[in-house]
Each structure stands twice: as structure tokens, then as C-alpha cells.
C-alpha positions as a printed Julia matrix, in Angstrom:
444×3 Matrix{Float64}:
  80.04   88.02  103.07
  77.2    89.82  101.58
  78.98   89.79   98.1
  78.57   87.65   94.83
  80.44   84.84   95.22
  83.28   83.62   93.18
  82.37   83.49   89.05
  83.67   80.52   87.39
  87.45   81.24   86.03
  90.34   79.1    84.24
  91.92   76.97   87.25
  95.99   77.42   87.58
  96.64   73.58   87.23
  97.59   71.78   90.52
 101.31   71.91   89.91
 101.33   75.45   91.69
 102.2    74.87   95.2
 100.44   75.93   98.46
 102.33   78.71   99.98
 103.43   77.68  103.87
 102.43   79.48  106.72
 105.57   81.73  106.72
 102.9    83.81  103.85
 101.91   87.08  105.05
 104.92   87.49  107.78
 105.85   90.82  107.34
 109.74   91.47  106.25
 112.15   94.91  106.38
 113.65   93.97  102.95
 113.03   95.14   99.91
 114.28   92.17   97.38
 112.94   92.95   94.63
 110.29   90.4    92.66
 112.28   88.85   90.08
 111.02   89.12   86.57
 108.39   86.54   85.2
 107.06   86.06   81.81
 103.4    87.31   82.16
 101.78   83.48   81.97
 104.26   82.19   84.2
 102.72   80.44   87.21
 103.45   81.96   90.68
 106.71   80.39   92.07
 106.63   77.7    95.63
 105.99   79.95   98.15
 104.93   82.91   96.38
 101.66   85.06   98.05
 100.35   84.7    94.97
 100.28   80.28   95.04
  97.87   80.93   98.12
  94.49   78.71   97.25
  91.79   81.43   96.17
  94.33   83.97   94.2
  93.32   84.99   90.9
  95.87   85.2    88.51
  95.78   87.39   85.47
  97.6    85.88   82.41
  97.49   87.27   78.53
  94.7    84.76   78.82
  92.61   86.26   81.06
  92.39   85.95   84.79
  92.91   81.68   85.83
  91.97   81.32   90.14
  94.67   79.0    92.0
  91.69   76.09   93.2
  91.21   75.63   97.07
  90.32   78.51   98.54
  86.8    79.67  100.19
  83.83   78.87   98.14
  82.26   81.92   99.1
  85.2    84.41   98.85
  83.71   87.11   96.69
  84.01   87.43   92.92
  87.57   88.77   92.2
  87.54   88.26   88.09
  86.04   91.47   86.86
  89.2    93.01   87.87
  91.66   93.93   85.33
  95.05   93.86   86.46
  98.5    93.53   84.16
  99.28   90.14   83.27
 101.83   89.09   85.99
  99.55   90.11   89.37
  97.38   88.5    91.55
  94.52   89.94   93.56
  93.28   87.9    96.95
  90.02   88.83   99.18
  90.77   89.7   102.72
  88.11   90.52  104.55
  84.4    92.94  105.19
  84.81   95.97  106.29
  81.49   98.58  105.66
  82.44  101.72  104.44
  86.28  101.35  105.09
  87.66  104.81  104.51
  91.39  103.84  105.9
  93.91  101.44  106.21
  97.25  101.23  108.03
  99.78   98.55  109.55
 100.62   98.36  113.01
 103.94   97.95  113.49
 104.02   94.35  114.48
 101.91   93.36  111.01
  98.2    94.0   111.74
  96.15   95.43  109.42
  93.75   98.22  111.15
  91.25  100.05  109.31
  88.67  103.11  109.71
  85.05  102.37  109.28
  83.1   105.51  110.11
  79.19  105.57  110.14
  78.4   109.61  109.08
  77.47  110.24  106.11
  79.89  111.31  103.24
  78.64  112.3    99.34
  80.69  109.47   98.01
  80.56  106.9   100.19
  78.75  103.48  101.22
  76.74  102.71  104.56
  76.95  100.88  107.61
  80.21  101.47  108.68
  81.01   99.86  112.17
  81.88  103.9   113.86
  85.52  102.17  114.95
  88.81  101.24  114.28
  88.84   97.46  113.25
  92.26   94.8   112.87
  92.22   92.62  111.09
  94.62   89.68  111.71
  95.53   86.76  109.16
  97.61   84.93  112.39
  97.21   81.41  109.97
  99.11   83.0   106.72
  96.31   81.87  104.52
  96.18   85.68  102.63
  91.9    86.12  104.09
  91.65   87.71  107.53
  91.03   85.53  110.38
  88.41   88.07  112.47
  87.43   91.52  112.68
  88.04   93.0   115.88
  86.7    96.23  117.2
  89.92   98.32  118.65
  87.92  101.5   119.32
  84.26  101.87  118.85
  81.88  104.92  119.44
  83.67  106.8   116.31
  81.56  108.3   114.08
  83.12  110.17  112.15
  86.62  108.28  111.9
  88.87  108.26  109.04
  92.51  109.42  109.76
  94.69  106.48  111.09
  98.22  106.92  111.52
 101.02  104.24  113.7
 104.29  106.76  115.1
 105.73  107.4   118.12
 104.75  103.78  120.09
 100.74  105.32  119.53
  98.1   104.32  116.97
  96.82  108.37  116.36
  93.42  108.11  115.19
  90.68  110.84  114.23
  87.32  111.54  116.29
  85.38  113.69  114.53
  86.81  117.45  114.83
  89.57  115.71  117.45
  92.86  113.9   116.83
  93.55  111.21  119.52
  95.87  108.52  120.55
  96.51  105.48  122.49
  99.19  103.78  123.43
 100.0   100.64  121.34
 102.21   97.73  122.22
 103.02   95.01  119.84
 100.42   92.56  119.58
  97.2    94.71  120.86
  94.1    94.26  120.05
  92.26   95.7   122.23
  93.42   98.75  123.27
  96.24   98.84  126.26
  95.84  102.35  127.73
  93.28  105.0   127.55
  93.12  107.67  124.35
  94.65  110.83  125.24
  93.77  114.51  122.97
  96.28  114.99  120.75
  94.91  118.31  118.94
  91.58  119.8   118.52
  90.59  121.07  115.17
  87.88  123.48  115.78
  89.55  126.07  115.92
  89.57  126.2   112.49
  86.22  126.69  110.21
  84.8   123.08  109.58
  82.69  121.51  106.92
  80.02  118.91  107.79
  80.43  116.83  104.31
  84.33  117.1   104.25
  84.81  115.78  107.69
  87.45  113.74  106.8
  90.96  114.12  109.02
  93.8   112.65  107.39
  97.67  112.42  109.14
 100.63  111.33  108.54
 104.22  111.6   109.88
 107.17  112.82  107.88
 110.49  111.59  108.2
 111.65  114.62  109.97
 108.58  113.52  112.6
 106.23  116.36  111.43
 102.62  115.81  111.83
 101.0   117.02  109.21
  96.52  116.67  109.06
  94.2   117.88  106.91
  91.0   119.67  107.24
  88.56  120.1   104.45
  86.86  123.28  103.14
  83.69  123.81  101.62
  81.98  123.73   98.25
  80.23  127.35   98.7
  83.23  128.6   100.11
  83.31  132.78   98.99
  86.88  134.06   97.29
  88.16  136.97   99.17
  91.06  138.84   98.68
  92.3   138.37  102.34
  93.32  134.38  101.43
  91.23  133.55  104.28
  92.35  129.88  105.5
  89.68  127.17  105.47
  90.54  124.47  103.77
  94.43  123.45  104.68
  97.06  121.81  105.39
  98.38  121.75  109.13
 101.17  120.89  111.1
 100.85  119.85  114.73
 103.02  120.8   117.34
 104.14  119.23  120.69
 101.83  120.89  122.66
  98.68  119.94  120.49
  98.26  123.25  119.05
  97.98  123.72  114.87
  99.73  125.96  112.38
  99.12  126.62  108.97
 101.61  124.44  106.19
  99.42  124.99  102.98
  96.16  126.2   102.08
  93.95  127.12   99.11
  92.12  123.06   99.5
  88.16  122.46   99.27
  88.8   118.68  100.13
  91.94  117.38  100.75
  90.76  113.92  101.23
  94.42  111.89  101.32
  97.63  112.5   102.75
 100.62  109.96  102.96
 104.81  110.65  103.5
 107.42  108.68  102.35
 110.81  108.48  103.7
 113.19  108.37  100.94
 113.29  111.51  100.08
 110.99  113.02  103.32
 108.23  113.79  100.71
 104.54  114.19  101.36
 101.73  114.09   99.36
  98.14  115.0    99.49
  95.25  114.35   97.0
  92.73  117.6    96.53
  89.1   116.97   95.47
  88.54  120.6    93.27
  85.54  122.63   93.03
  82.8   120.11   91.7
  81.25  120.75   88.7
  84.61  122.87   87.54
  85.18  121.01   84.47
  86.39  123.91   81.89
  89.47  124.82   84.33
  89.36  123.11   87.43
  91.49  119.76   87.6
  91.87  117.37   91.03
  95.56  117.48   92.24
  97.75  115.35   94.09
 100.22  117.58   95.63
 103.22  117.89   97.63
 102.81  119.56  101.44
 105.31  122.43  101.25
 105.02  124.86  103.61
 103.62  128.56  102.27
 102.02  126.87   98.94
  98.6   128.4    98.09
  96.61  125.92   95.9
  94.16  128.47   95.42
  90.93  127.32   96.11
  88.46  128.88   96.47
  89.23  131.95   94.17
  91.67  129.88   91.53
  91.72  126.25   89.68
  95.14  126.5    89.21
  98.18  129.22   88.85
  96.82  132.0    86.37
  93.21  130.82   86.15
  90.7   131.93   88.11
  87.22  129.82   88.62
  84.71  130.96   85.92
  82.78  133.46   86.73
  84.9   134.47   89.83
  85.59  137.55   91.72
  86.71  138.92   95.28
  83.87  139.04   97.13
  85.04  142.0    99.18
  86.91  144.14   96.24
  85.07  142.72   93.43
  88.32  142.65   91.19
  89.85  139.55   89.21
  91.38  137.01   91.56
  95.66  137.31   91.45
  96.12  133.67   90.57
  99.69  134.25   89.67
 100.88  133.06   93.03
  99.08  129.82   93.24
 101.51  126.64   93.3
 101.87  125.01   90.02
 100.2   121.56   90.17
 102.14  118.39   88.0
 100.0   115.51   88.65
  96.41  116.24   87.63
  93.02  114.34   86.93
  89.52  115.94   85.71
  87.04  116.9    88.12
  84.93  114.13   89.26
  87.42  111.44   89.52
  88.41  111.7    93.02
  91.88  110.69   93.35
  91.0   109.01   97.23
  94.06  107.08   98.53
  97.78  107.14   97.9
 100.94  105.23   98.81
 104.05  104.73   97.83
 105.38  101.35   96.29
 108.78  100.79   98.33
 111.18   98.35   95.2
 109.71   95.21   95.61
 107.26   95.48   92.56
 108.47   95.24   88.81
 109.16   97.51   86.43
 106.93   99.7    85.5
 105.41   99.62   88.75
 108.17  100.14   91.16
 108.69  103.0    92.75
 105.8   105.01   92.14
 102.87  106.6    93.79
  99.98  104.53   93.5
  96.74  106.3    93.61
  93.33  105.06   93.97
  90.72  107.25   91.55
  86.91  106.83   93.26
  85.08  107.56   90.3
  82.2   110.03   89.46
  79.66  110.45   91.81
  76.55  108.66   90.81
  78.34  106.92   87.31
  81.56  105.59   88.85
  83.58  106.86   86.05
  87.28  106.96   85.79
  87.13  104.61   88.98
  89.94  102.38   89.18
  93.87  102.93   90.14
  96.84  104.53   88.59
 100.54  104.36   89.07
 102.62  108.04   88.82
 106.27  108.17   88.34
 108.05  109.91   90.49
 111.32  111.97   89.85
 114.28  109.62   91.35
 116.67  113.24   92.76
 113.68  114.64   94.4
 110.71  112.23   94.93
 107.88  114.46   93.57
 105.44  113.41   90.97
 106.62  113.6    87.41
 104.38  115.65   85.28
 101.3   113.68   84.5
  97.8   114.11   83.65
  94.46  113.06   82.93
  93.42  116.43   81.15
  92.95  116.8    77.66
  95.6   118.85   75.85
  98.03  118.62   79.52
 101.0   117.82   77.04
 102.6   115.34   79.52
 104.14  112.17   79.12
 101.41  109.15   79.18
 104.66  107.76   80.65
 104.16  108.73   83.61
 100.73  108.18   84.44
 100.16  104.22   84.1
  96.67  102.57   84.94
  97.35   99.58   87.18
  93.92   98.44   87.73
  90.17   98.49   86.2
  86.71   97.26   86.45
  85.0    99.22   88.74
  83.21  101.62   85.83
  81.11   98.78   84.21
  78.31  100.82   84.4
  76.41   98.18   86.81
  77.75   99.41   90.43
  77.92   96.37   91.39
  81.99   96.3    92.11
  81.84   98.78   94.54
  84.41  101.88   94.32
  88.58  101.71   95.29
  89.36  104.16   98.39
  91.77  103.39  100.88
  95.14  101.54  100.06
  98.24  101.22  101.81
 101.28   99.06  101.14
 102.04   95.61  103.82
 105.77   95.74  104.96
 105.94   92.68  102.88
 105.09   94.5    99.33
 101.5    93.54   99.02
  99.06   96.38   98.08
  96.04   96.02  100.22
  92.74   98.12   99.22
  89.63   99.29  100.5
  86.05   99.14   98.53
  84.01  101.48  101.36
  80.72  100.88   99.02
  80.37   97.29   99.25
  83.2    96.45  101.8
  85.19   94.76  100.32
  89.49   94.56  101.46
  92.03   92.57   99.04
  95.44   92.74   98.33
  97.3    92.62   95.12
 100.75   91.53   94.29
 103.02   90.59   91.91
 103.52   86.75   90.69
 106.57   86.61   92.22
 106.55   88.51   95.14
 107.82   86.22   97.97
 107.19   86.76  102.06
């Protein structure tokens, strides 16, 4: 696999049972995972009884025997007592994942460069298929190749919607493909709109209203004027491919994923680097009019240091900015986001789980937090990372850890997206590395 291989851990004694092949069948219901003690052993039938889980007890992580010699090592992670984490499958520099609607797991692996990311991407769209149940992929297919700058992945509408560089495209999917059935079609073209050649990233999703909503990344030298210019932003696309304005004032809005309860959508903003007296990284909700204020402000009433209008030379207004309530400090990159739908415990159900990428050449802060969102209106619940933020630690939970040892040897969390079945599958795109996570009890 081109990964260490599995590190000696405490074997789960053979009592646990093999899960049957009905593991990894995707389900519409959302039972909820009944309540374990946090040493209990996963239950018949659970994902987490599938040879090759490791288990994390008060004791320390314990690996359920039989599974593939030369699965990589899984026990640096540190997860709450009462998960399990499973390898999947390879994927270079896998910047995306999404389900297809019939249960495959597709995922973006782009070859241009990024300033955060690995190498040797495969410039496609892969699936990957478990068809046996056993919790590891079966293959790695190429879907669409000749993509290389690919990232944004979305399934709506009976079309997988996928990005090509400054172009959104899509193709006709039927349940079961895996190779493609049709041929892509233009859905929009972004260039109408300035574009940055290191925050190439397009990002989609659809709302439960069926709004498209994409992304498109500013810059880092990008000059405050008093005009509000749009670069980076927030857009919505219409029927007839063309693109209007939702929300601006982003350098890098590198995530974007809606959730239906409540027809809430949220996107992660990567702040002006280097920012780290005022600025702050944001996940926020896509609202239309909001003005994050980038490039002029860090957040409402506070201007970047050292900032002024380039064309009047006064103080930047930051009065009207939108008032962020989920926050991290610069550097941390929140990357990937997704909504846990009520099949996980308590603390962990319902919330936004968000993947954190870490400082650029350190890794630091890199690992995955769980925000608590308000129940009436499904935003985020005031939380943050910033010292002297005043919120409740509540409401800001770390779910997972290990990828900051200081060795780089773990790679770095990106993409994640929740299976139908309640599994949360994520992305490494610096080593390659795809594994799910679930609770002890969580059945198919």
C-alpha cells in the first residue's frame, strides 16, 4: 500500500463475531447506536466486529484479529473510547469524497499542485467499491481521468457534477456505473470571475431547496478597496449555467457541504495567512448578501493590521462584515465538513464534524473536531479555538488526534463525508490513505 504496516496492538479476544456480508449495505434509517460502556466489545454484526478494526478502549486501542496483514498502521490514532477506525483503500492526494446514490464511494484525486497538499494524485474521479462487505475497498476504478485540477464532487439531479479546473461538469449517472454512461456536458464556467492559481479548488453542493451553490477562491495578495470588489465568493448557479454572487469577502473557501434538516449550508474559509493577531479561519453559513470581509477585514470591526483602501487610503468600514461563531486560529485549516445525521452517540450526534489540516510545514492543530449545532436553526453554536473567544468548550469537542506527532509520518485529515449507513469515511491526501470510523455499536 505504500504505508507502514499494521503495529502490534492488544487483540479483541475471538469471542467478537465476524460481521456478515450484509456490512457496509447502505440503509435510509437513522436508528440510533445504542449506548455501550466504553470497553464493551462491538456487538454480532456490528461494522466495527469486521476482522482488521481497531478498537479504542480506556485501555488503549485492541485490533479485532483477521484482517489484512498489510492494512496500514491504524493505532496512532486517538479516538474516544467506544469507536473504531478501519482502512479502506489508496487514494494519492484525495481532496474529495462523496456517495453515489446506490452506495459507492467516489473520490477526487487531482494532480496540480496545492500549498498543502501531497503528490501523485491519479488527475480523476476514482470509486471505490467494497461489493464483498468486508469494510477495505475491493478496486480503484478510474470514472473520469484527464482532470487535473479536480476537487469538487457533488451526486443531484440523476448526475455526478464534478469540477475541471475553472469548469463545472456533469455526467449522467445510473445506479451501478462505473464507468461513465453518457458523455460530460458544461454545467458553468467560472472564468468569468478573477481566479487564483494556488486556490483552484471548486467546491459544490446542493441545498435542499436545489440551489447550487460553488466556491471560488481568492488570493493571498489580494488589494482592499473600498469598491468590495468580488474575488473570492460564494456563488449560486442558475439553470442556464450562468453564476451570481451569494457571499463574498473569502481568500480560500476550501469546503462547502448542505444539510437538509434545516436547508443549512456551510463553508470553511482559510483567512489571510500569517494573520495571527486578528485574523481567525471560519466555518460559515452561505447566506446570501454576507460580506466576510476579506481582503480589507478579519472579522466585523477589525480591520487586517496595517490595512487601508487602496484607492481612498482611509480605514476599512468593517462594521458590516458578518459576525463569524465558529472560529479556529490561522494556520489550522479547517478542510472538510459534514454533518453527522443521529446515528452516532451522544456527544457526537448531530453535529458538524470538521476535519482541521494542520499548519503548513508542522502539522499542528491537525486532527478533527465535532461543533454543536443549534437544534431551532441548524447553525453552529458559538465555538472557538481562539484564545480569550469566551465560548463554551462545549461546543467545540475534538473527536480525533494523532496526526501532529511531530514525525509527518500520519499524513494530514482532508476530505470526509458521512456513508448512508453512519460511518464517517476520511481522506489523508498526503500519504493516501481512506478509512472510516464508527461507533462500537453502529449496526448496517
Amino acid at each position: 500500500m505504500g504505508l507502514p504496516r499494521m503495529r502490534a496492538v492488544v487483540a479483541i479476544g475471538a469471542v467478537i463475531a465476524v460481521a456478515g456480508a450484509s456490512c457496509g449495505q447502505t440503509t435510509s434509517s437513522r436508528r440510533p447506536t445504542p449506548p455501550l460502556g466504553a470497553d464493551a466489545a462491538p456487538p454480532h454484526g456490528a461494522f466495527c466486529s469486521l476482522p482488521g478494526s481497531v478498537v479504542w478502549t480506556t485501555q488503549g486501542p485492541r485490533i479485532v484479529p483477521g484482517g489484512d496483514s498489510g492494512a496500514p498502521d491504524l493505532g496512532w490514532l486517538q479516538l474516544p473510547a467506544g469507536f473504531c477506525a478501519h482502512f479502506f483503500a489508496t487514494v494519492k492526494t484525495v481532496r474529495q469524497l462523496k456517495f453515489a446514490p446506490d452506495g459507492d464511494l467516489f473520490a477526487a484525486s487531482p494532480t496540480r499542485a496545492t500549498t498543502g497538499g501531497g503528490n501523485n494524485g491519479v488527475a480523476g474521479v476514482v470509486v471505490l467499491p467494497d461489493d464483498d462487505h468486508d469494510g477495505s475497498a475491493d478496486s480503484s476504478i478510474t470514472f473520469l481521468g484527464n482532470l487535473d485540477a479536480v476537487q469538487g464532487l457533488m451526486f443531484a439531479n440523476g448526475y455526478l457534477y464534478y469540477q475541471d479546473d475553472t469548469i463545472v461538469r456533469r455526467v449522467a449517472f445510473r445506479e451501478g456505473d462505473r464507468r461513465p454512461s453518457a458523455v460530460s456536458e458544461t454545467v458553468a464556467d467560472m472564468t468569468a470571475w478573477p481566479q487564483d492559481r494556488t486556490h483552484w479548488p471548486k467546491v459544490f453542493d446542493m441545498a435542499r431547496d436545489g440551489t447550487i451553490y460553488v466556491s471560488n477562491g481568492g488570493s493571498q495578495g489580494d488589494a482592499c478597496e473600498s469598491t468590495g470588489a468580488v474575488r473570492g465568493a460564494i456563488f449560486k448557479l442558475t439553470a442556464d449555467g450562468s453564476t451570481s454572487v451569494v457571499a463574498k469577502g473569502f481568500r480560500n473557501p476550501i469546503a462547502l457541504r448542505c444539510e437538509s434538516n434545516h436547508d443549512v449550508c456551510l463553508a470553511a474559509e482559510l483567512a489571510l495567512d500569517y494573520s495571527w493577531t486578528v485574523g481567525r479561519e471560519k466555518i460559515v453559513p452561505v447566506r446570501q448578501g454576507d460580506d466576510w470581509g476579506y481582503p480589507c477585514c478579519a472579522t466585523r470591526d477589525t480591520s487586517y493590521a496595517g490595512t487601508a483602501y487602496t484607492d481612498t487610503h482611509q480605514a476599512p468600514d468593517c462594521s458590516g462584515v458578518s459576525a463569524e461563531t465558529a472560529s479556529f486560529v490561522i494556520g489550522h485549516t479547517p478542510f472538510g465538513i459534514d454533518f453527522e445525521t443521529g446515528r452516532w452517540p451522544p456527544p457526537w450526534a448531530g453535529r458538524a464534524i470538521v476535519t482541521l489540516h494542520g499548519d503548513y510545514g508542522t502539522w499542528a492543530g491537525a486532527r478533527i473536531v465535532a461543533i454543536a449545532l443549534d437544534p431551532q436553526t441548524g447553525l453552529p453554536l458559538p465555538s472557538s479555538e481562539l484564545s480569550g473567544a469566551g465560548t463554551d468548550p462545549a461546543n467545540m469537542l475534538q473527536f480525533a488526534s494523532g496526526w501532529d506527532d511531530g514525525n509527518h509520518d500520519h499524513g494530514r485529515p482532508a476530505a470526509l463525508t458521512f456513508a448512508p449507513d453512519g460511518r464517517l469515511f476520511l481522506g489523508d491526501d498526503w500519504n493516501g490513505a481512506v478509512i472510516w470510523i464508527a461507533p462500537i455499536g453502529l449496526l448496517p
